[in-house]
C-alpha positions in Angstrom: 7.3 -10.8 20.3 6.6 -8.7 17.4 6.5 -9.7 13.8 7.1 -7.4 11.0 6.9 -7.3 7.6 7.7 -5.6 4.5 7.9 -6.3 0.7 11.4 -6.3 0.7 14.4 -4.6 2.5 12.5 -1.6 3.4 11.1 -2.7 6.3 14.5 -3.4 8.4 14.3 0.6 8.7 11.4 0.2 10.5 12.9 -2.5 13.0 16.1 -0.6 13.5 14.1 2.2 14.8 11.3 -0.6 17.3 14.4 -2.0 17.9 16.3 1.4 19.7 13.0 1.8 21.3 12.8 -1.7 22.5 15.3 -3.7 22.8 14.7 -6.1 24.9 11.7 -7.3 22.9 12.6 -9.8 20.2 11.3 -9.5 16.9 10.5 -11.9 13.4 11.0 -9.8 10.4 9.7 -11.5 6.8 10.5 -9.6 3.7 9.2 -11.1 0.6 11.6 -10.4 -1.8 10.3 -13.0 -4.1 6.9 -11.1 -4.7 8.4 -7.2 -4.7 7.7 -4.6 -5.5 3.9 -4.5 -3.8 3.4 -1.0 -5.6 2.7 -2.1 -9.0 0.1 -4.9 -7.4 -3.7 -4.7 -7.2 -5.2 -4.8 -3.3 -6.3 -7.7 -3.8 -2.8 -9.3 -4.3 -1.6 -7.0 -1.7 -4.3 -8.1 0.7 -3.3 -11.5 -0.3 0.5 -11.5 0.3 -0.4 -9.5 3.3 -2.7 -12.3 5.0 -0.3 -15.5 4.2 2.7 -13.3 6.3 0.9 -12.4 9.2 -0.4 -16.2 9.4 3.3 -17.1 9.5 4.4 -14.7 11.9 1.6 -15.6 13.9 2.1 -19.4 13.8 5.9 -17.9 15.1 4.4 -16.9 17.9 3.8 -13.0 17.4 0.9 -11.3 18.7 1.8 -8.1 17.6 2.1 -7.4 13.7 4.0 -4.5 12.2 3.1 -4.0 8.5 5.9 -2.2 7.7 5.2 -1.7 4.0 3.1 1.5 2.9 1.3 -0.3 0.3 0.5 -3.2 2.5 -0.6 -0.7 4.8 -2.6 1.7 2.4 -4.7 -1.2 1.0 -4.5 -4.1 3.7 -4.1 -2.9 6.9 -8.2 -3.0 7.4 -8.7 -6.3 5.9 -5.6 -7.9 8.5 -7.6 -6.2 11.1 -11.0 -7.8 10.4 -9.6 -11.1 9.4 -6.9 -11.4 12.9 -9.0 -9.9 15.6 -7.0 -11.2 17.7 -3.7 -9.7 16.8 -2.8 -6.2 17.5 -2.0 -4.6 14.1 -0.1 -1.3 13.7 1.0 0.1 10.5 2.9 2.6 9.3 0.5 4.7 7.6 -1.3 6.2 10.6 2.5 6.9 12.2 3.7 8.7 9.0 0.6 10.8 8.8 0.9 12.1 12.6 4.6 12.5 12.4 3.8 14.9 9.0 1.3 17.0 10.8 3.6 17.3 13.8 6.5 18.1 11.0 5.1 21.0 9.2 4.8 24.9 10.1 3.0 26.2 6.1 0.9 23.6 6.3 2.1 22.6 2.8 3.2 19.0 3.0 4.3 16.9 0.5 3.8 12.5 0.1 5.8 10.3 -1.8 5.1 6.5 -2.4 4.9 3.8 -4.2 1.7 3.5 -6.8 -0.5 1.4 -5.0 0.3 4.2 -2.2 -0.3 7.1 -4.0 -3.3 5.8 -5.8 -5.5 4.9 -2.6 -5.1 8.3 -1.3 -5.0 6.9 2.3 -2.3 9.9 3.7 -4.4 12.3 2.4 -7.4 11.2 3.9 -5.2 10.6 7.2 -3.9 14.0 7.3 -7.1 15.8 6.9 -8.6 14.2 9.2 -6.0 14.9 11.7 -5.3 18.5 10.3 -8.2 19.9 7.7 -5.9 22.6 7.2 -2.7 21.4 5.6 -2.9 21.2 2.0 -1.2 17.5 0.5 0.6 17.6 -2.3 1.6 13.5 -3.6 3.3 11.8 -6.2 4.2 8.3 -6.9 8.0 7.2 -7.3 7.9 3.5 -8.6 11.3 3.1 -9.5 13.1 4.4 -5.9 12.0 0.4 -4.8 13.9 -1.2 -7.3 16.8 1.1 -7.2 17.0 0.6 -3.3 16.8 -3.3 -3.5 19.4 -3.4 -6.1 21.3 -1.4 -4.2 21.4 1.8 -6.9 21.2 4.0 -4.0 24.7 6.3 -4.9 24.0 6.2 -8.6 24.0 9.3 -10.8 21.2 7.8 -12.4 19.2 8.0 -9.2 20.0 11.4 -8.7 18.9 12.3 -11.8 15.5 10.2 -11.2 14.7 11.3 -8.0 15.0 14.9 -9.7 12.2 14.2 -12.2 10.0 12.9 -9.7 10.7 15.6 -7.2 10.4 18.5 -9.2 6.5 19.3 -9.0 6.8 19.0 -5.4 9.4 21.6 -4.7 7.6 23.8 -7.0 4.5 23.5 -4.7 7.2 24.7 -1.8 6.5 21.7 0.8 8.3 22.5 3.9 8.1 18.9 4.6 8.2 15.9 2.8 6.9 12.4 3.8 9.2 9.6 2.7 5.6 7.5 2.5 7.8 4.1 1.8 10.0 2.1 4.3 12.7 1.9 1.4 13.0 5.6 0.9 14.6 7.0 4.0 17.8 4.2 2.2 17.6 7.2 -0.4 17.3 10.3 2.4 20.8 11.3 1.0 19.7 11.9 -2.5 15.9 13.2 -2.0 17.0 16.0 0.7 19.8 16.7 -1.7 17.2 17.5 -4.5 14.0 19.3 -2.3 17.2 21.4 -0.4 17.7 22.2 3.7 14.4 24.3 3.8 12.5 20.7 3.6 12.3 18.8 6.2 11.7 14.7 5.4 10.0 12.7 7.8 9.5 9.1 8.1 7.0 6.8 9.7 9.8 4.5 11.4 10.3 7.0 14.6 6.8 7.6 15.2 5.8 3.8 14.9 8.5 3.2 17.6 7.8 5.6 20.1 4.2 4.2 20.3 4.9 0.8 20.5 7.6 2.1 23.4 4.5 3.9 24.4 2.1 0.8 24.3 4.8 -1.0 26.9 5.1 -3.9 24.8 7.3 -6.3 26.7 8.7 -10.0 25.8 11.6 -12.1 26.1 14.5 -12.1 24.8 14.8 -14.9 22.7 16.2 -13.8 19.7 15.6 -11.8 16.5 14.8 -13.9 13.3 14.5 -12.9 10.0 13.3 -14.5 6.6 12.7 -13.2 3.2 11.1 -15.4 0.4 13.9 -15.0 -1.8 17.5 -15.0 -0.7 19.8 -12.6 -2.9 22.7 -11.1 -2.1 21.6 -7.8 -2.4 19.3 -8.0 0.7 22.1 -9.5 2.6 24.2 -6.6 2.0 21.5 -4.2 2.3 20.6 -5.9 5.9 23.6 -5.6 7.1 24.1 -2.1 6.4 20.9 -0.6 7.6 20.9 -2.8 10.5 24.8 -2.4 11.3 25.5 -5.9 12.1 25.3 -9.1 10.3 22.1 -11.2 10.6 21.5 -15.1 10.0 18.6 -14.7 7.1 16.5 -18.3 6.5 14.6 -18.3 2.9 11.2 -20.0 3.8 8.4 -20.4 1.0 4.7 -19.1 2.0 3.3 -20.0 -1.3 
């Protein structure tokens, strides 16, 4: 059984993808809607909210953990590790970063995020090390969450956002784009429209799956679940559309 986790809707992008890849293998997904965004939120909070989920999904039974969250990743992933060695923890940071390096032929790549993200520099430091050559351009989006989870996403005002933000990248002439937050590829529409055919986005969804597919994770099939820590209407439509099916969601307090 896998457990995965995100701050909000963003991370039922992620499972959609593990759950093409395998899906015979059930999964528990906890969004905590109740706490979002994470990308306004010191590590320490992060690192906080972070460590109360993966106790719940591990009291559910999961011995594999997802963090499916960039800025959960970015600033917690380490700390999950040392603090649930015996869970297996994968996040989606280390599968963004090798799917951009895989992505890009100029070596010019471009990161978008959150601002916890942005501001701890982890792709950068990820995608040197794997490729010392390709030059990383970043820039933090704060608003794309909140226009996602309140479901904003066909707005012309979102356009015109995701313009603004967008502009310094496509003058650095990226020929790929990481969309370095599970609730971006919801906007894929809008940012390709802006950074034009020549850039190709990339997401860390695909990657994550193919190396869990990879790892030969295997489990019964009991059931997916999924809880948030705040119920609203917006995440039940948003589910339902990224997932292509209605889901039973249960509201369960951590806190």
């Amino acid at each position: 059984m896998i457990g995965i986790f995100d701050s909000g809707v963003g991370g039922l992008t992620v499972v959609k993808e593990i759950k093409r890849a395998l899906p015979n293998v059930s999964i528990i997904y906890f969004g905590d809607t109740a706490r979002l965004p994470y990308g306004n939120k010191s590590a320490q909070t992060i690192q906080k909210y972070s460590c109360e989920i993966t106790e719940f999904l591990a009291e559910k039974g999961c011995r594999t953990i997802v963090i499916a969250c960039n800025s959960a990743s970015s600033v917690a992933a380490g700390f999950l590790r040392e603090k649930f060695p015996g869970l297996k923890i994968y996040d989606v940071v280390s599968s963004g970063a090798e799917a951009i390096v895989e992505a890009t032929r100029s070596k010019k790549v471009g990161v978008i995020g959150t601002t916890a993200t942005i501001a701890s520099d982890v792709y950068r430091q990820k995608i040197s090390q794997l490729d010392p050559k390709i030059e990383v351009f970043t820039k933090n989006c704060p608003l794309f969450v909140p226009l996602v989870e309140e479901n904003w996403i066909g707005r012309s005002e979102t356009k015109k956002i995701a313009r603004v933000y967008l502009k310094e990248l496509k003058l650095k002439k990226v020929d790929a784009l990481l969309l370095g937050c599970t609730h971006y590829p919801l906007l894929e529409k809008v940012i390709a429209g802006v950074m034009g055919k020549r850039v190709k986005l990339v997401s860390s969804g695909c990657k994550l799956a193919e190396e869990l597919r990879k790892k030969n994770i295997n489990g019964s099939k009991n059931g997916d679940k999924y809880f948030v820590s705040d119920l609203t209407p917006h995440f039940m439509k948003l589910a339902g559309k990224i997932l292509g099916k209605k889901i039973t969601i249960e509201k369960v307090q951590l806190a």
